[in-house]
N, C-alpha and C positions, 0 to 999 in steps of 0.2 A: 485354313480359311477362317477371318476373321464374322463373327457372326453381326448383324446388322445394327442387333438390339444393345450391343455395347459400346461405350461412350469413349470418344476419343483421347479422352485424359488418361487412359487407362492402358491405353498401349505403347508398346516401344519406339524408339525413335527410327529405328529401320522400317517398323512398317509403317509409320505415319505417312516418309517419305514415297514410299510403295504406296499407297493412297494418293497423296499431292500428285505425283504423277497420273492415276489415274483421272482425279477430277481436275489437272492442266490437261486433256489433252481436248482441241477444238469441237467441238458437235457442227459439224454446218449440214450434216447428210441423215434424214432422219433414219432410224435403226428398219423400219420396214420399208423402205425401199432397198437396202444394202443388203436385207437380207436373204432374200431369194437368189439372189443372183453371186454374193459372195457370203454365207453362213460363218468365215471365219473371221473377218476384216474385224468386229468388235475384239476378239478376242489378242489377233494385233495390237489393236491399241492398245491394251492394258497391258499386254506381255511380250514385249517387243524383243526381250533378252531371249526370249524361248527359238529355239532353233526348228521351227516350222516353219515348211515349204506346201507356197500354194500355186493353183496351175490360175496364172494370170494373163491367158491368151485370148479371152475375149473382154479384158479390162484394160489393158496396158495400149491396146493397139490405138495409132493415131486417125481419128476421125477429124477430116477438116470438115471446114463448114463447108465447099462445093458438094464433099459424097454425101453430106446431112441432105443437103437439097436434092440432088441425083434422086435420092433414095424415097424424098417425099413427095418428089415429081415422079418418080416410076408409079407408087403407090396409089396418087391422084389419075394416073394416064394410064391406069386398067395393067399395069405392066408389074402387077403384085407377085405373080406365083415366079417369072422369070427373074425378076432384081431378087428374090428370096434366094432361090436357088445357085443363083451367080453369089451372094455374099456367104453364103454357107462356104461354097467351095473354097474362096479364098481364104477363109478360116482354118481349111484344113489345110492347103500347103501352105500356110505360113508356119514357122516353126514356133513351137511351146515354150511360154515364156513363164518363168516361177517368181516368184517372189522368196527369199533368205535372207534375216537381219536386214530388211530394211532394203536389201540389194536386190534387184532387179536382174536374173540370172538366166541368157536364153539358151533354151536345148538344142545341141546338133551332135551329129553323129560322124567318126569317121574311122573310114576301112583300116586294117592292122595289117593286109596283104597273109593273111594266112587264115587256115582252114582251122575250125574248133568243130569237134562232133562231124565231121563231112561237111560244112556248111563254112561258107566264108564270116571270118570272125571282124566285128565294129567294136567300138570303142563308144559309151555318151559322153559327151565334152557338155558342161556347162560355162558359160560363156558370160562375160559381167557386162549389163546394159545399163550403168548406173543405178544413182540412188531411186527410190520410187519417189513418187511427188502424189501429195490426192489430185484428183479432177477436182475443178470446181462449175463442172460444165452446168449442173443442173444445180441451180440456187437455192437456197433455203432461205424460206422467209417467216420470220420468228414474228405472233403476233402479243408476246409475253414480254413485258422486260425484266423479266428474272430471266427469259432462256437469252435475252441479249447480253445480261451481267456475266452469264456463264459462258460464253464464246469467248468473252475476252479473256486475255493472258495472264494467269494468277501468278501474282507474286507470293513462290514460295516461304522468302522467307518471312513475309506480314502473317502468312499461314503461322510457320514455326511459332512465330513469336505468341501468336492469339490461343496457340494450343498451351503454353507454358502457364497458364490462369489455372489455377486448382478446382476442379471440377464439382459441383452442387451435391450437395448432398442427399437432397431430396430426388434430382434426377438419376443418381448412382443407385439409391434406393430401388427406384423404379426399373432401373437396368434388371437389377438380382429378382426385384415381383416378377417382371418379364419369364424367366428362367420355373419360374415356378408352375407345376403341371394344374391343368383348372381344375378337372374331378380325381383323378387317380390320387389316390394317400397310398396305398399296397402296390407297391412297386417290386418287379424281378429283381436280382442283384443286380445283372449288369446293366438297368436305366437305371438303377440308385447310383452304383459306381460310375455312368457317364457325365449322369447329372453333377454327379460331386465333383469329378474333375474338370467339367467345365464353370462349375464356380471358383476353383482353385487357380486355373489356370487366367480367368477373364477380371479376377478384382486381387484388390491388393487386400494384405491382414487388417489395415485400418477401416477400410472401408467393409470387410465381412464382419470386423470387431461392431462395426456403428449400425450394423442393419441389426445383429444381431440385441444390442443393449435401445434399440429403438423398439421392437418388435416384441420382446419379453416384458416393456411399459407396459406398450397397448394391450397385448393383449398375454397374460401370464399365463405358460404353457402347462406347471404344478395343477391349476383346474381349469385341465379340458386333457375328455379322454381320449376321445379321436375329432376327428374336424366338424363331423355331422351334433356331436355333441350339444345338451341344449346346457348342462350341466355348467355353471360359471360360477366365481367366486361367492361361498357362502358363508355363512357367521359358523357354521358347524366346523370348516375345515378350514386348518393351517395349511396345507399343501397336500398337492398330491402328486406322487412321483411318475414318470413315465414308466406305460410296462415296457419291459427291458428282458429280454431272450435270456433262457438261465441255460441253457446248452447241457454241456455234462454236470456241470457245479448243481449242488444245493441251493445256494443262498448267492445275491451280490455282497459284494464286500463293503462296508459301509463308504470306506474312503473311496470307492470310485463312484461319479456318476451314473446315475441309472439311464440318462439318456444316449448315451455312449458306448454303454455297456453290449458285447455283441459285434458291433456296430466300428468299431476302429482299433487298429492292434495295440498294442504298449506301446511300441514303436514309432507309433505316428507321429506327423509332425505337429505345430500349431494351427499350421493352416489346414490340416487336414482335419482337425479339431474344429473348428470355426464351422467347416464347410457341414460336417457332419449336425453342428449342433443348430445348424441355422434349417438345413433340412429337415431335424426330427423335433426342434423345438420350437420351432416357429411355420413350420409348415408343416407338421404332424405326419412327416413320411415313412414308411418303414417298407421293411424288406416281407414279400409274401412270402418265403419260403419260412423264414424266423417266427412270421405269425403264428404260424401252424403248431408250434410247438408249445413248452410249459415255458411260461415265463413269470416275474415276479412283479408287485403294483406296490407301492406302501400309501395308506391313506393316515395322516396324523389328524386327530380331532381335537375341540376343541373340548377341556376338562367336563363341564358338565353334560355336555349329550354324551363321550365315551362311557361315562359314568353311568348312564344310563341305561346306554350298548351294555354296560358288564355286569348289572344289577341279575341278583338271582341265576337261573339257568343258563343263563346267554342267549334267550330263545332267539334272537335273529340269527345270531354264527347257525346257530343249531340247523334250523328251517331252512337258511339260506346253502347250508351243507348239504340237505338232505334233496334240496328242488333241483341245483343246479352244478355240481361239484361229483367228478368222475372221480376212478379210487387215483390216487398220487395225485389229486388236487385239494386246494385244505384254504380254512379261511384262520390265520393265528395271530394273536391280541395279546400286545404289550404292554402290560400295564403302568409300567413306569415309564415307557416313554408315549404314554394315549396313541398309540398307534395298531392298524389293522394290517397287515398284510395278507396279499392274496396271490396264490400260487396257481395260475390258473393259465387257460390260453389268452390272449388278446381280447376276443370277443364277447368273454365267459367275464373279465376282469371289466368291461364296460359295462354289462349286465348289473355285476356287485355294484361297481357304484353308484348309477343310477337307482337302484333298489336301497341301498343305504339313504342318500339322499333324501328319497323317498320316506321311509322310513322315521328319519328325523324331524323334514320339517311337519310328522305328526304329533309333535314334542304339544302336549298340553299343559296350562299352570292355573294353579289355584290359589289367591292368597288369603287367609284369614288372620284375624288377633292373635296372638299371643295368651292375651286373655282369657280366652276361651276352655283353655286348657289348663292354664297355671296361671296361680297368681305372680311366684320367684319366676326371672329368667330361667332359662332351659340350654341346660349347653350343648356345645357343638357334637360333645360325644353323642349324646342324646337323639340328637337329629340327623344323625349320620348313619347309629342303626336302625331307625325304624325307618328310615330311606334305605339302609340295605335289606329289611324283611321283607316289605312293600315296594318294591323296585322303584323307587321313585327318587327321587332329589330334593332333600327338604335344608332350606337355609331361614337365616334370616334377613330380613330386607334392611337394606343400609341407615341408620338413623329413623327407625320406626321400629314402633311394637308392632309388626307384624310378620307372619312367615311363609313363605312362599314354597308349594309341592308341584314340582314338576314332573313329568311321566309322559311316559307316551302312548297315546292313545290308537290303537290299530284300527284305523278306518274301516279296511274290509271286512274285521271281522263284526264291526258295527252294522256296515252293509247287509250281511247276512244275520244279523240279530242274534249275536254271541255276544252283546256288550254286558258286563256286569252290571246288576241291581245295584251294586257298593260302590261310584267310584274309587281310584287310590285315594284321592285326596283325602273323601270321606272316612276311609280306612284308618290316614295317619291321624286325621282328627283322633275317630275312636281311641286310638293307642294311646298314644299320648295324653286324652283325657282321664282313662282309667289309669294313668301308671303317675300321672303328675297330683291328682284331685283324688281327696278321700272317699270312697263310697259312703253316698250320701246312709243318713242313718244309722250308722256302724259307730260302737263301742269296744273301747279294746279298755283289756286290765292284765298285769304283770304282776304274779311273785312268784317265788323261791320257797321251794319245799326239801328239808330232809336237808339241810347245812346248818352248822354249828356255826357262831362266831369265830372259833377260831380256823375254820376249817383251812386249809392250804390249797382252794382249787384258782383256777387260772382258765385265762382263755387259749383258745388252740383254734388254728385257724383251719377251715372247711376248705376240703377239695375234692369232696364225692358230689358234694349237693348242686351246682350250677344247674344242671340238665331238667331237676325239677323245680325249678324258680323260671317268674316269668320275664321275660326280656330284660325289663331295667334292672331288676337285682339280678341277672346275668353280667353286669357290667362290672359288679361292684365286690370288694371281698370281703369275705364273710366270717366271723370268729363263736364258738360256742362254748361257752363257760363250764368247765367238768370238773369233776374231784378226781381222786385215784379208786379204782375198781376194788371193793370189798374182796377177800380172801375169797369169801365163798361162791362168787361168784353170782350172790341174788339174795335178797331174805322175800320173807311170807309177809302179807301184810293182812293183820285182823282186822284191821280198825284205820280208815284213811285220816291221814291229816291234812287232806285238801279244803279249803275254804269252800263253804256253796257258794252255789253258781249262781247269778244274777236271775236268771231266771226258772220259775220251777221246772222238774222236767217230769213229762207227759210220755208217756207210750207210744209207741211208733203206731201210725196211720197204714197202713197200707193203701197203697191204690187199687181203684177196682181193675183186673185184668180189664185192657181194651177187646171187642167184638170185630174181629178181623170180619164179618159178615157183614154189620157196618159201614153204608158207602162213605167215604171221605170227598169233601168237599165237592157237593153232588153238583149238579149245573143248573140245578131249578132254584128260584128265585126265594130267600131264605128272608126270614123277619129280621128286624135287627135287634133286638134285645129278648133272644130267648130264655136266658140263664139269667139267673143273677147271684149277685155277691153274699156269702157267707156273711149271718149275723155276728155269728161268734170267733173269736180269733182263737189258732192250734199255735204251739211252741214246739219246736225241732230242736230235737238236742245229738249234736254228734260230736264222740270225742276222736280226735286223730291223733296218732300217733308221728314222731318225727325229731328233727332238728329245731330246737328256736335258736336261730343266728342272729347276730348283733355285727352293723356293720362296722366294720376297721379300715377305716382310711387316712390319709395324711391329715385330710380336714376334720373327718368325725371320728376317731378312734375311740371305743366302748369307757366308759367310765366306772370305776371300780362300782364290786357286787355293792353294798349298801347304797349307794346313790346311783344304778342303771334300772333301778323299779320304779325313782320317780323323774328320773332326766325325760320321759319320753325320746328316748335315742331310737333311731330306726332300726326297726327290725324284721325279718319275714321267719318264713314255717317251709324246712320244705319236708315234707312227706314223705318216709321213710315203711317199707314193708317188710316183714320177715320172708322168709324163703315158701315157695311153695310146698313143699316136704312136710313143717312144723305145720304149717296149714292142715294139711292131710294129715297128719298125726291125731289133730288132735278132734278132726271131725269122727276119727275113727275112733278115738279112746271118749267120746261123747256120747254121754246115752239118753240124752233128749233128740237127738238126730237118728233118723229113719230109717237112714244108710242109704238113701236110692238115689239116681244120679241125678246132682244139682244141675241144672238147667241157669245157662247163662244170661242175664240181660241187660236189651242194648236200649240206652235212653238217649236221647238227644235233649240239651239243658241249654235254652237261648236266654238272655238276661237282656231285660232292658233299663235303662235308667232315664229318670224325665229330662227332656230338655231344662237346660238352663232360662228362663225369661231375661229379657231383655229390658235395662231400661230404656236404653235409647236405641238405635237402627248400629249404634258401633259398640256399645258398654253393654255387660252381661253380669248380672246379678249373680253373685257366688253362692247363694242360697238353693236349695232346691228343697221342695214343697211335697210334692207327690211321692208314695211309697215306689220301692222299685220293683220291678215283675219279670216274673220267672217263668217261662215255657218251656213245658216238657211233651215232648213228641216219643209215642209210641212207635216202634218198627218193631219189625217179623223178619230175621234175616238182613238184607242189603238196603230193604225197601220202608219209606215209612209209612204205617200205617194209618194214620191219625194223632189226635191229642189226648196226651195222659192227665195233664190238669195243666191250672193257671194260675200262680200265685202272688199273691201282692203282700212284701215284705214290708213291713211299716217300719222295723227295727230289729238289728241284727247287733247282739252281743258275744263279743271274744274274748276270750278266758285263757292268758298264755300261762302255765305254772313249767317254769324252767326244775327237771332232775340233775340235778351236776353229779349226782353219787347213781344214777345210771344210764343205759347206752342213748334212752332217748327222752324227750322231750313231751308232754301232752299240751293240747290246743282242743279248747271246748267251744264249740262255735254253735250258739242258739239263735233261732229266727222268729219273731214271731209275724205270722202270717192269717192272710183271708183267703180261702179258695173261692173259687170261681164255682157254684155249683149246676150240677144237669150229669147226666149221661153223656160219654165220651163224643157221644155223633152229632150231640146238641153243642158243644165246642165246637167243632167243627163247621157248622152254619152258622154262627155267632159272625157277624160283621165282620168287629175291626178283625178276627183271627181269617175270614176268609179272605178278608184285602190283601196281608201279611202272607198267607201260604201260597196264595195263589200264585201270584208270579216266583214264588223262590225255588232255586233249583239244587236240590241238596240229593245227592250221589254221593252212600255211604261207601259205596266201592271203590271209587275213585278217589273217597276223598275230596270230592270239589263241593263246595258250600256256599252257595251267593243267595243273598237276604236282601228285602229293601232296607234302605238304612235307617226308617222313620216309619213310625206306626202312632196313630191315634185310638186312644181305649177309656172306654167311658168309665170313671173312677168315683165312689160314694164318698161324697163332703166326709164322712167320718173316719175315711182312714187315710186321708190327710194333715198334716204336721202343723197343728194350727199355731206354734209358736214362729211361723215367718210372717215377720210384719205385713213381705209384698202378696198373704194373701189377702183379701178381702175380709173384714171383720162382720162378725155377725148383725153387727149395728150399719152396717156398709150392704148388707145384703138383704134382698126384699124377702130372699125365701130361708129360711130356716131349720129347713129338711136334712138333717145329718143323711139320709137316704140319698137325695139330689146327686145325680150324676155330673159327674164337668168334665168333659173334653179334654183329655188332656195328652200331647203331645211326649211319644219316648221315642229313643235314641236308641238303636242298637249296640250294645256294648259288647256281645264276646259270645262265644259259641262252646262247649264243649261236648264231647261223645264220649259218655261212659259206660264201658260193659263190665259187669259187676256181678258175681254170687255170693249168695249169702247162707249163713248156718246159726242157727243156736249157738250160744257159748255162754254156760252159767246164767241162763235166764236173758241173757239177752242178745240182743242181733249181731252179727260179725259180719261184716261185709270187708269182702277183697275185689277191688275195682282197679280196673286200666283205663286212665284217662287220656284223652287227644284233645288237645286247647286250640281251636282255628288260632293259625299262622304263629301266636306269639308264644305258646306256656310250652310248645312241645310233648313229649309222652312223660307221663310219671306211673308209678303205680302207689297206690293209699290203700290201707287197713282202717276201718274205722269201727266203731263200737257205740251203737243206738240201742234203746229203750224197746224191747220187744214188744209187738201186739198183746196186748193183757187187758181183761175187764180188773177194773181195779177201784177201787170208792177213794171220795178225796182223804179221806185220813191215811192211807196209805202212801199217798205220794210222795210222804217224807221218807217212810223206807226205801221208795223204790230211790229219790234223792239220793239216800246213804249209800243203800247197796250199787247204786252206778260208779261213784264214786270210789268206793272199793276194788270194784272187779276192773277199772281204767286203770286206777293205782297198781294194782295186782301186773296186770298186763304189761302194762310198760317197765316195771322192775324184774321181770322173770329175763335175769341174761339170756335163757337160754333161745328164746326169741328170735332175738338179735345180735349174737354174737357169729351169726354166719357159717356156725359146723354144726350137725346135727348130733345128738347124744341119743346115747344107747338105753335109757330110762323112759 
């Protein structure tokens, strides 16, 4: 049976003709009148070859016009019930007439003259009464002239000929929409497989080829997951693959189709091809049994949102594993070809992408100067890791000095008020400002102690030290200049040949223990300048022990020993400790120390540095004016408990002296500073510090540390750098108060946690500390050696000077230190 909705160009010449005959043949008799009386006569007409026999003894019989009227005069003249029953009768003895191909066939019966079963046996004789003819007794009167075109006699062959026009394209389209089911997409197998072979069977390969390359224009089947989908082509994604049944297999194989896949055997032919890809690609059908199971989806992104998806932990894979993904289902990420795959069922895999999608278009960007951060370009490598610390995406913008951090920002957990104090953006600023720009105020100075002219040392390049270096000289490699190791393995040193240090050194300060009784940052309503600044300025002196590396690269490689002390060639320090055993040795062969157990502590050291001033709303002044400042936060355990002090560094000098004749290197780093004075609890209600703690959420257990990025701290005209021009001159200023506070805006620069014990050693302080540098320095571990608490008068200071000097020098040549095995002396 030919179905209705298909277009006549499309069928063969046998059954057009089967049609033409149907719509030649006459209407003069409409269908409900003919049908009560004969139910089969339509069926006649159309199928006139079929060898069906009908009982045509009350059709065939000849009514003249007299019995018409006999019968309408009985009926008038009250003589209804007797002319009924008289025309009945003669109905029955007249004998049954059939109808056969057209042949008019009447029944009789006659005797064979012998007995069947006891019973005299007959014969039916069918009997030929002629062809049949219609009546045209009862007229039809047509008030349509389209049903008067159609009575008349079609010429077959004007038919044939008007059928041989190549039939529209747009209307053969609409043939195949026809076919297509309105709500059901999850089809059993056998409506999938009827449906396909009724599209195989009802169009030709040309015209399932053209629905199918019309339908993949409008509407491309790669993004859209199922029909109801709202999900449609986005800047995030290159395609996305249909899920596709993965049956017993692992994986589809790349060279087949994923829409296919499941779905038609190897074997198939073209057009079974078509039929299948026009159902699952264009009309998003599939089999419910195949749902049910694991199947696979590929999503390929576009380079910078993937890059995103992979920054750091992968926390959407992770999250998205953990919410929605049974065991044997898995979300896995290609990184060379930016693509996602997801192994999952049907419904679980529309789930992923809309959640991905999701996800992305929370992609936020921030751009700022270049400037800002460095004066020289910054290259690619550059911005590439601290977009991989900071999960974010940092480039630069096409034909401008500027650069753009993208990231993305998780709405809900905004929602719920989990957004950080620190944007990213704000983040890559910081990094990138400390690792491109010198700490303002900072002095450095480089020699060489204990080399002869002619000595024979060399450089040798560093492969322990990366891990305590911070990000950017992680990138870069590093070379450290040494002689060959004395016989003996270490000499004594009476008398140092270190140059003094730029600044005098002073006794170590101790901080007063903080008062855990002390409430911290109370909720009652504090004055705003309870404390004030230190008249007089202290000097810190700490010497570390370590590596001074010199970098070695294609472009910079180190410049021999007499001219690398005044090339300023770049260099870092990384921090080097002896073993803890030598430690313990020597607090026990110590007889200034108590013996009783050192008690560890945990500091929290926030740095801030002043904003840059701006001369215009785009340009930023390379200058900075204001000293930089140091918060130190007391904890107890996990928990913090308050503020240890606050200090403002007006000048910090660095003292590198390279050892090449032994294993390590010394670095004298002095500050001179102004504390903040009061009682630790009077910190603590001081303004700008309770604006700054208040919101900050620092979780030493976790590990999680979020700070606002910007703090204002009221700072005395005289420990400001009055050698920058953009400050105000005292001829410029009405007031003259070196006291005068001003406002002045800092930047948070860098975090670190250091837990640290200390001991006696020859008169002065030995501290062994573990440090943790928020996101960029990683763990290191430092030995350092400070100026012990001592009443001391200033004519003294020059010994203590000398003797520091000595006992550093002493330190860092004793092999036995740092040679890594412990000796039996």
């Amino acid at each position: 049976m030919i179905a209705l909705s298909v277009y006549g160009g499309s069928i063969c010449l046998r059954c057009r003709l089967h049609l033409l005959r149907q719509y030649n043949q006459p209407c003069q008799i409409p269908y409900r009148i003919f049908r009560p009386r004969h139910p089969t006569l339509r069926r006649f007409a159309t199928e006139s070859s079929a060898p069906v026999d009908h009982d045509l003894s009350s059709e065939v019989n000849d009514e003249t016009p007299d019995s018409k009227h006999r019968s309408k005069a009985g009926y008038h003249g009250g003589h209804k019930k007797r002319g009924g029953t008289s025309r009945r009768l003669n109905t029955l003895l007249k004998p049954k007439r059939r109808l056969s191909r057209n042949r008019i066939l009447t029944e009789d019966t006659q005797s064979l003259d012998s007995n069947m079963l006891g019973k005299p046996a007959s014969v039916l004789i069918m009997r030929d009464g002629g062809t049949y003819r219609r009546k045209n007794s009862i007229p039809f009167h047509s008030n349509d002239a389209e049903d008067e075109s159609n009575n008349q006699s079609t010429d077959i062959e004007a038919l044939l000929a008007s059928q041989r026009e190549s039939p529209v394209a747009e209307e053969v389209r609409k043939n195949i929409d026809g076919l297509k089911p309105k709500t059901e997409t999850a089809l059993s197998e056998r409506e999938f497989r009827k449906l396909q072979v009724s599209l195989i069977n009802g169009f030709l390969n040309p015209q399932l080829e053209d629905y199918l390359d019309h339908n993949k224009k409008s509407i491309p089947f790669e993004f859209k997951v199922d029909a109801k989908s709202t999900i449609g082509k986005g800047d995030w994604a290159k395609y996305i693959t249909p899920w596709a049944p993965l049956g017993s297999q692992s994986s589809i194989p790349s060279e087949v189709e994923p829409s296919l896949y499941g779905y038609v055997a190897d074997s198939a032919t073209p057009k079974e091809r078509l039929a299948v890809r026009i159902m699952r690609e264009c009309w998003c059908l599939s089999i419910g049994e195949l749902d049910t199971g694991l199947g696979e989806m590929r999503v390929v992104i576009q380079s910078s949102e993937f890059l995103l998806l992979m920054r750091g932990t992968q926390r959407w894979m992770s999250v998205m594993g953990q919410i929605w993904l049974d065991p044997g289902e898995k979300i896995e990420a290609f990184q060379d070809k930016k693509m996602l795959r997801f192994v999952t069922t049907k419904p679980k895999a529309a789930i992923l992408v809309k959640e991905l999608h999701d996800t992305i278009k929370q992609i936020t960007s921030k751009t700022f100067r270049m400037s800002y951060v460095s004066r020289e370009p910054i290259d690619e490598a550059f911005l590439e890791e601290v977009g991989r610390i900071t999960n974010t995406h940092v480039r630069k913008k096409q034909n401008s000095n500027l650069l753009q951090v993208t990231w993305i920002e998780l709405k809900a957990r905004a929602a719920q008020g989990l957004t950080c104090l620190e944007n990213l953006s704000e983040v890559v600023i910081r990094l990138l400002l400390t690792a491109f720009t010198p700490q303002p105020g900072r002095t450095t100075s480089l020699y060489v102690d204990g080399v002869d002219d002619e000595a024979a040392g060399r450089f040798v390049v560093d492969t322990v030290s990366k891990e305590r270096l911070g990000w950017k000289d992680r990138m870069s490699q590093w070379v450290r200049y040494v002689l060959p190791l004395a016989p003996e393995g270490g000499r004594s040193v009476a008398k140092s040949t270190l140059r003094r240090l730029a600044l005098p050194v002073e006794p170590y300060t101790e901080v007063p223990d903080f008062d855990e009784n002390e409430e911290f940052l109370p909720s009652s309503r504090f004055p705003a300048h309870p404390t004030k600044w230190a008249e007089h300025h202290k000097v810190s002196t700490r010497a570390g022990f370590g590596y001074l590396l010199h970098e070695n690269s294609p472009d910079a490689s180190p410049p021999p020993l007499p001219d690398i002390l005044t090339a300023n060639h770049p260099r870092v320090f990384a921090p080097v400790a002896p073993h803890p055993l030598h430690l313990a040795r020597l607090e026990a062969n110590n007889d200034e120390a108590d013996h009783t157990l050192i008690q560890m502590k945990t500091t929290v050291v926030i740095h801030f540095w002043p904003q840059k001033k701006s001369k215009s709303k785009q340009e930023y002044s390379p200058t900075l004016q204001a000293p930089l400042l140091e918060l130190r936060l007391a904890t107890s355990g996990t928990e913090v408990k308050g503020v240890e002090s606050l200090r403002a560094i007006k000048q910090t000098q660095i003292t590198d002296v390279m050892l090449p004749a032994s294993l390590v290197d010394l670095r004298f780093t002095q500050a001179q500073y102004w504390e903040l004075e009061g009682k630790p609890a009077e910190f603590s209600n001081w303004q700008p510090l309770a604006d700054f703690l208040g919101p900050a959420r620092i979780d030493l257990a976790r590990g999680k540390l979020d700070v606002p990025p910007q703090q204002k701290f009221p700072i005395p005209k005289r420990l400001f750098n009055y050698s920058d021009s953009n400050l105000p001159s005292t001829d410029e200023d009405v007031s003259t108060d070196p006291n005068e506070l001003i406002s002045t805006s800092y930047t948070f620069t860098g975090l670190e946690i250091r837990r640290s014990v200390s001991m006696p050693y020859e008169g002065f302080r030995l501290t062994y500390a573990s440090v943790d540098t928020e996101r960029t320095g990683g763990h290191r571990t430092e030995v350092s050696l400070e100026p012990s608490e001592t009443s001391i008068t200033e004519i003294d200071l020059n010994k203590l000077h000398d003797d520091f000097l000595v006992t550093c020098e002493r330190f860092a040549r004793t092999d036995a230190f740092w040679s890594g095995h412990l000796t039996t002396r």
